[in-house]
C-alpha positions as CSV (number, residue, x, y, z in Angstrom):
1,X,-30.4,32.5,12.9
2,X,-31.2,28.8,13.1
3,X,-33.0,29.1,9.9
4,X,-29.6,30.5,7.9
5,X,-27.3,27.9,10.6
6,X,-29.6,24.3,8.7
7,X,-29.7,26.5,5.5
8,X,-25.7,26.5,5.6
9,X,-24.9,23.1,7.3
10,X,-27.6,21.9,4.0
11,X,-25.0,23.7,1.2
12,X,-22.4,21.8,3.4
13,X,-23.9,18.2,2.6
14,X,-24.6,19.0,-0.9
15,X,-21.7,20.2,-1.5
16,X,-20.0,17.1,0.1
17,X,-22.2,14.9,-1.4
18,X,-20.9,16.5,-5.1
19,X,-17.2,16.4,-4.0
20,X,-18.0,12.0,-2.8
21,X,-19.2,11.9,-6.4
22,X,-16.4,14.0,-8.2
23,X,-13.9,11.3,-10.0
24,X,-10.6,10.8,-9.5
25,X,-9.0,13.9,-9.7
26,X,-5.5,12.7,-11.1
27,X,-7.4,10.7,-13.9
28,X,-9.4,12.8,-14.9
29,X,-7.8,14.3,-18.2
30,X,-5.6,12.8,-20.7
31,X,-2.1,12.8,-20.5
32,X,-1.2,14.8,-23.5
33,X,-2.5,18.3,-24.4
34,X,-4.9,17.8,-26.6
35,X,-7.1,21.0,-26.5
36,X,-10.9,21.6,-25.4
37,X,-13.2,18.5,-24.7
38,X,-15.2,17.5,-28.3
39,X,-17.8,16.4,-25.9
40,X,-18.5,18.1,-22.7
41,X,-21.6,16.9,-20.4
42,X,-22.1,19.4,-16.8
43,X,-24.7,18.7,-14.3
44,X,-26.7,16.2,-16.0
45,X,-29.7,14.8,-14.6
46,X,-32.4,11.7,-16.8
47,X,-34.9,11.1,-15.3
48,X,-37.7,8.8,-16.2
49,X,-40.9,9.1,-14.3
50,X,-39.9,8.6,-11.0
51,X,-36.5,7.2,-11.3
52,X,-33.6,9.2,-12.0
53,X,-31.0,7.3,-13.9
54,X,-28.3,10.3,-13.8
55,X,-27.5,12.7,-11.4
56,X,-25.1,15.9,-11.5
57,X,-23.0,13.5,-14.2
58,X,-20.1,15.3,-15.0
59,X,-18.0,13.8,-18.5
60,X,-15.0,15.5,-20.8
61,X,-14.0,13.7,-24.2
62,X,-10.9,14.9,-25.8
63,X,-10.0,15.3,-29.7
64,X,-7.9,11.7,-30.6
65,X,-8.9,8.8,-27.6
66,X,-11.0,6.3,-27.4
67,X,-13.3,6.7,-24.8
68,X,-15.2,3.9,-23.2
69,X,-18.1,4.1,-21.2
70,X,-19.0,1.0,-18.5
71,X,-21.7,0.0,-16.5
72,X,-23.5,-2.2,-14.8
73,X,-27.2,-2.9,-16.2
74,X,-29.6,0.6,-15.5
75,X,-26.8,2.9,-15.1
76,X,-28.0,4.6,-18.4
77,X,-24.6,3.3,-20.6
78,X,-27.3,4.1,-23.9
79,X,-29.2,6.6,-22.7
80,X,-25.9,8.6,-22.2
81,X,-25.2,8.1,-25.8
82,X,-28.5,8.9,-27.0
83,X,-28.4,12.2,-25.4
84,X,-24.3,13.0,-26.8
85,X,-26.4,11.8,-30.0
86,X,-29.4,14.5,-29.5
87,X,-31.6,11.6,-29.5
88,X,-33.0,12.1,-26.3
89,X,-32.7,15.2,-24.3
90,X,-31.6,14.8,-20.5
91,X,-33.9,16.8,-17.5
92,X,-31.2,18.9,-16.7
93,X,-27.9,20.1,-17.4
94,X,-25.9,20.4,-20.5
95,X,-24.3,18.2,-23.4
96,X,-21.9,20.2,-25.4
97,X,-20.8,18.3,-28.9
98,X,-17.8,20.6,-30.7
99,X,-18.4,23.0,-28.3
100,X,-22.4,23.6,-28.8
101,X,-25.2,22.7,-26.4
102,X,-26.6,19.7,-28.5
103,X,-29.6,19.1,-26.1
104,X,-30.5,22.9,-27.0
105,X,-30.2,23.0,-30.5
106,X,-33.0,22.9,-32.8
107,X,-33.6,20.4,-36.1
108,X,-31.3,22.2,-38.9
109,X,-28.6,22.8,-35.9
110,X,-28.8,19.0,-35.0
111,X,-29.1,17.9,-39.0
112,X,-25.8,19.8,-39.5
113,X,-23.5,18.4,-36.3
114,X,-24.8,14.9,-37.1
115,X,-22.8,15.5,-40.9
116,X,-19.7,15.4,-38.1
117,X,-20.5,12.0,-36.0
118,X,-20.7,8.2,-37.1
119,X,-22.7,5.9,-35.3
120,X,-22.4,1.7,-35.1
121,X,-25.4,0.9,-33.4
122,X,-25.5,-2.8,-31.4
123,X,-26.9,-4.9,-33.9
124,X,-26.2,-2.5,-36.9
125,X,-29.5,-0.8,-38.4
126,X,-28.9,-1.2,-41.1
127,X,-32.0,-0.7,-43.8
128,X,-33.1,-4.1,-44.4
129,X,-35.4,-2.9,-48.3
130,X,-31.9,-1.7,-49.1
131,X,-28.6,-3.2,-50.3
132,X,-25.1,-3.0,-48.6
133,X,-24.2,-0.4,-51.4
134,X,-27.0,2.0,-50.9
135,X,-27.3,1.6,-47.0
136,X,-23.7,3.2,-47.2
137,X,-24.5,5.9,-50.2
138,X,-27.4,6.9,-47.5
139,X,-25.6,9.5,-46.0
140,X,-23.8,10.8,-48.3
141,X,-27.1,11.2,-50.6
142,X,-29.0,12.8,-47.4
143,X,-26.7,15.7,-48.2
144,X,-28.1,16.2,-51.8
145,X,-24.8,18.2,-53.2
146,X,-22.7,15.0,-54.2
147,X,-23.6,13.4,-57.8
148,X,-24.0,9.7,-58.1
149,X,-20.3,8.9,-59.6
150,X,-18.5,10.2,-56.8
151,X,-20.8,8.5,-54.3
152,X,-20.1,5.3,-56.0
153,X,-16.8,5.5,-55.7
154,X,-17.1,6.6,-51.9
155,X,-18.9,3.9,-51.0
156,X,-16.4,1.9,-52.6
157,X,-13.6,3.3,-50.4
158,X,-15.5,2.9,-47.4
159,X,-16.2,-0.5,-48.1
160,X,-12.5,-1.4,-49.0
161,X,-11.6,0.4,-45.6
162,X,-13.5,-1.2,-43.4
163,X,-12.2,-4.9,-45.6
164,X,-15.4,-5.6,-47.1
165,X,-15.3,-7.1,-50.7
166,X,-17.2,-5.2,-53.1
167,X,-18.9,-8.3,-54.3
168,X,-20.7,-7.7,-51.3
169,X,-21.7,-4.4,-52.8
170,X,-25.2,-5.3,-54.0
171,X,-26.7,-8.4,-51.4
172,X,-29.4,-7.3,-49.0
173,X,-28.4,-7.1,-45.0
174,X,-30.7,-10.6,-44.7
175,X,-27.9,-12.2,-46.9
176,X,-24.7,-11.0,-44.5
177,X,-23.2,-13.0,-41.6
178,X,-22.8,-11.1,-38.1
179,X,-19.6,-9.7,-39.0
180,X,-20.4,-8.7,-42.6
181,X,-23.1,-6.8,-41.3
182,X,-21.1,-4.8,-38.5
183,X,-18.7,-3.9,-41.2
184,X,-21.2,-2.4,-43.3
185,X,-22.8,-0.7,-40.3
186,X,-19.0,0.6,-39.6
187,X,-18.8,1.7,-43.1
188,X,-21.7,3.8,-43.0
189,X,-20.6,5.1,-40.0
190,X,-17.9,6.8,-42.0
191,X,-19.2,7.9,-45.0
192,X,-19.2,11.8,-44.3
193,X,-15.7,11.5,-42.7
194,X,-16.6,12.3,-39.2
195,X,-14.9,13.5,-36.8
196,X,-16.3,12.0,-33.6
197,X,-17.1,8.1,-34.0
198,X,-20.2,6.2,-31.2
199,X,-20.0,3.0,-30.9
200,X,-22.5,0.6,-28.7
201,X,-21.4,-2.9,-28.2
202,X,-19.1,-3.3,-31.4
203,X,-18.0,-6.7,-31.0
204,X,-21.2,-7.9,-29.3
205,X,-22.8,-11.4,-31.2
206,X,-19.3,-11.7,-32.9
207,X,-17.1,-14.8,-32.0
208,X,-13.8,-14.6,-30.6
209,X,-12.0,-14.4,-33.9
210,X,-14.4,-11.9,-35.5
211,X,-14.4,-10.1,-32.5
212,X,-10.5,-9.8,-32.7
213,X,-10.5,-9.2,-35.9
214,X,-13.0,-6.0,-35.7
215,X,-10.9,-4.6,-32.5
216,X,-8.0,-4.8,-34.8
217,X,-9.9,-2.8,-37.8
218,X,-11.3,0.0,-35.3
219,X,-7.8,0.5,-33.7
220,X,-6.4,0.6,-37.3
221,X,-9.1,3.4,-38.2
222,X,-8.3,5.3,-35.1
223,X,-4.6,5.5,-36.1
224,X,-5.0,6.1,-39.7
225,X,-8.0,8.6,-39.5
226,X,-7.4,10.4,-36.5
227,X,-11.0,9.6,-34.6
228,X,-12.1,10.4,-31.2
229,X,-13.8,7.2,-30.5
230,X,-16.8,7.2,-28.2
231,X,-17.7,3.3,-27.0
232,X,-19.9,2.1,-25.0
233,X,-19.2,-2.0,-24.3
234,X,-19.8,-4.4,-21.5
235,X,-16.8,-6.7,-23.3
236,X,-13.6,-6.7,-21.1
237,X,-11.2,-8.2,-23.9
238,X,-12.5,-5.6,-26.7
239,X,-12.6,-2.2,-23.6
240,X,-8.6,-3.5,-22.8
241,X,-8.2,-3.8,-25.9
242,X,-9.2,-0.1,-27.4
243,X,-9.7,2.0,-24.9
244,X,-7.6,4.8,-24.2
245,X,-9.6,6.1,-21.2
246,X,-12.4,4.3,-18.8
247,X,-15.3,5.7,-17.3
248,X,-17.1,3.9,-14.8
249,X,-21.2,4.8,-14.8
250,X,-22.2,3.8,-11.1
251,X,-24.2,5.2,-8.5
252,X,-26.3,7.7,-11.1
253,X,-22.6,9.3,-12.3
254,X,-19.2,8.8,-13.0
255,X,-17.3,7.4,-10.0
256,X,-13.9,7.0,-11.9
257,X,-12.2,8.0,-15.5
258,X,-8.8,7.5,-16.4
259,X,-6.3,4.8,-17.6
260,X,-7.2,1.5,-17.4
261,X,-4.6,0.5,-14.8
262,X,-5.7,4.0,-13.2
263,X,-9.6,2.7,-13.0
264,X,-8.0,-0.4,-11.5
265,X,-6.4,0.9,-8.4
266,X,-10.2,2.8,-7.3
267,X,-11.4,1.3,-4.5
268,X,-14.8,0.5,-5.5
269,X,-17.4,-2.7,-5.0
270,X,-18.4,-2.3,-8.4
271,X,-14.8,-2.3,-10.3
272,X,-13.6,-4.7,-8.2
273,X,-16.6,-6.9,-9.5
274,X,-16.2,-6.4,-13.1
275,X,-12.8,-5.5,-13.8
276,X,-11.3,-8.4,-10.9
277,X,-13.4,-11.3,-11.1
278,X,-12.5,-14.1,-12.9
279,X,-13.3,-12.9,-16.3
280,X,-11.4,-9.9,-15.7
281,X,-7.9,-11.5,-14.8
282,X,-8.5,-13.6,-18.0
283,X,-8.6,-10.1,-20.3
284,X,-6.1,-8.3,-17.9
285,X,-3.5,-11.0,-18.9
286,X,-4.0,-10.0,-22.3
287,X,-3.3,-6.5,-21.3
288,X,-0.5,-7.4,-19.7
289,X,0.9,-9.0,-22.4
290,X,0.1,-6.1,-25.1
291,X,2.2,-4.3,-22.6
292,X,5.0,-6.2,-22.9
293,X,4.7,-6.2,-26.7
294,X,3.6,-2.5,-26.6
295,X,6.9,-1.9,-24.7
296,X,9.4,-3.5,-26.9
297,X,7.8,-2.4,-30.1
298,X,8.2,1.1,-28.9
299,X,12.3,0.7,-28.1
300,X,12.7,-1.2,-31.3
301,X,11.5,2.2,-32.8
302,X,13.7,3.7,-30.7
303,X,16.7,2.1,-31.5
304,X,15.8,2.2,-35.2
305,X,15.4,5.9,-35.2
306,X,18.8,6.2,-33.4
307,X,20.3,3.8,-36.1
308,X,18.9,6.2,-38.8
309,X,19.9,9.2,-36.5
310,X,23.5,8.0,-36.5
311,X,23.5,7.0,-40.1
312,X,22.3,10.6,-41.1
313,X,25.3,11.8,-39.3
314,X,27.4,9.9,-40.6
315,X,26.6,10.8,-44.1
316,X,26.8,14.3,-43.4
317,X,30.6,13.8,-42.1
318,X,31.4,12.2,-45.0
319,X,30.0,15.5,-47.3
320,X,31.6,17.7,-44.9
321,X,34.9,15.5,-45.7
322,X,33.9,15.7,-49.7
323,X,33.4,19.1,-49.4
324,X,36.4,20.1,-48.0
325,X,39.2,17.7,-48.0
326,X,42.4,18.3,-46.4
327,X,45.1,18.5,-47.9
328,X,48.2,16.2,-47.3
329,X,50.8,18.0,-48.9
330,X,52.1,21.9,-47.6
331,X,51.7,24.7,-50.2
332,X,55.1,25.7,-51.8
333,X,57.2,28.5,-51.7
């Protein structure tokens, strides 16, 4: 009997102990519908050696947001990344990419879900024996069912999307500046059109205005293209900036998703150091100001769509009138 009594009162603790770690609950999905997670991660443990870097991590990513993942140093911000990337494969648990178990899947299973994924790695990787043009054409030839014409012109596009000039087309990465060379990496990123889109430490080595300038280009290919947008960045101006969602890598799991204002208000040691230090009230009165703009952009569309709105009915009185008119004089006898 005593046995079963410490057996139970042990399931107690552990099950407490998963509930302390357990997220916010009212943050923890996005506000609109938006279907099944593209990425789902349950129960995940890394371990390496000894240490254990992740324990029972729980993490949903839905179809659309922008995504950012934070951390302080040796919470496993990569690694996490890696393993959504089935680059490395976690001790326990699952990762689930478009609804498949990525960290079970063998090499043609893994070759085809990575035709459906970009990724901007830190400092760009790109291939420094080859030039711009055919560090972008690499994916697109990896598939082997595209001829050379249309790849040209692809690569093209992508370059043109991401606003690098095609006189860039045929320098080696050695010849590029920092920013050159993250739009490249960007572009080649979206060569196959994916879906899902990593990104680890996008604006990192960029100066303030290059840094600015990328944000904007991300958050214009996010709008135009529809991405979900997977970031990982320790850069407070560039995760108020894009992010859609926060989640907050401490203590071997997520302690807090949500909002940024949402991820604010937990009371943690560790968001209260990065997001509320001095650094952060600098970027949070950017936000604050986006905000503000964000807020009387959207009523100026309002009041232009009831302008149109009222215009449209106005027209439509003035058929109805056409149509029909009445007439001023009686019928005679």
């Amino acid at each position: 009997m005593a046995d079963a009594a410490n057996e139970n009162a042990k399931d107690k603790d552990k099950d407490k102990a998963k509930a302390d770690r357990a997220p916010p609950k009212l943050t923890m999905m996005p506000t609109e519908d938006v279907g099944p997670p593209l990425v789902e991660i349950d129960g995940l443990w890394t371990k390496f050696g000894k240490t254990v870097v992740h324990q029972d991590l729980n993490l949903e990513i839905y179809s659309g947001e922008i995504l950012s993942i934070v951390g302080g140093s040796g919470t496993g911000k990569t690694v996490l990344l890696r393993q959504m990337l089935g680059l490395e494969r976690p001790s326990r648990g699952t990762v689930k990419v478009f609804g498949e178990d990525i960290s079970a899947a063998d090499a043609d299973q893994l070759r085809r879900m990575r035709n459906h994924w970009g990724m901007l790695f830190q400092q760009g990787a790109l291939y420094s024996a080859l030039t711009v043009f055919d560090n972008i054409a690499q994916p697109m030839r990896e598939l082997r069912a595209l001829p050379e014409d249309v790849i040209y012109d692809a690569v093209l596009l992508k370059m043109n999307m991401v606003g690098l000039g095609i006189e860039h087309a045929f320098k080696m990465p050695a010849d590029l500046s920092g920013g050159m060379i993250k739009r490249a990496s960007l572009a080649r990123a979206l060569a196959l059109e994916p879906q899902l889109l990593f990104l680890d430490e996008p604006t990192a080595g960029l100066d303030p205005d290059l840094s600015d300038a990328f944000v904007a280009l991300i958050q214009s290919l996010h709008r135009e293209l529809g991405l979900t947008v997977v970031m990982v960045t320790h850069d407070l101006d560039t995760l108020f900036a894009l992010s859609t969602r926060i989640a907050v890598l401490a203590e071997k799991h997520v302690i807090a998703i949500g909002p940024t204002r949402d991820v604010l208000a937990v009371d943690h040691p560790f968001i209260k150091q990065f997001f509320l230090g001095a650094r952060g009230q600098r970027a949070l009165e950017v936000l604050d100001e986006h905000d503000v703009e964000l807020k009387q952009y959207e009523e100026e569309q309002e009041q232009q769509e009831q302008a149109h709105q009222q215009q449209q009915q106005e027209r439509q009185e003035q058929q109805e009138q056409s149509a029909h008119p009445a007439s001023s004089e009686a019928p005679e006898n």
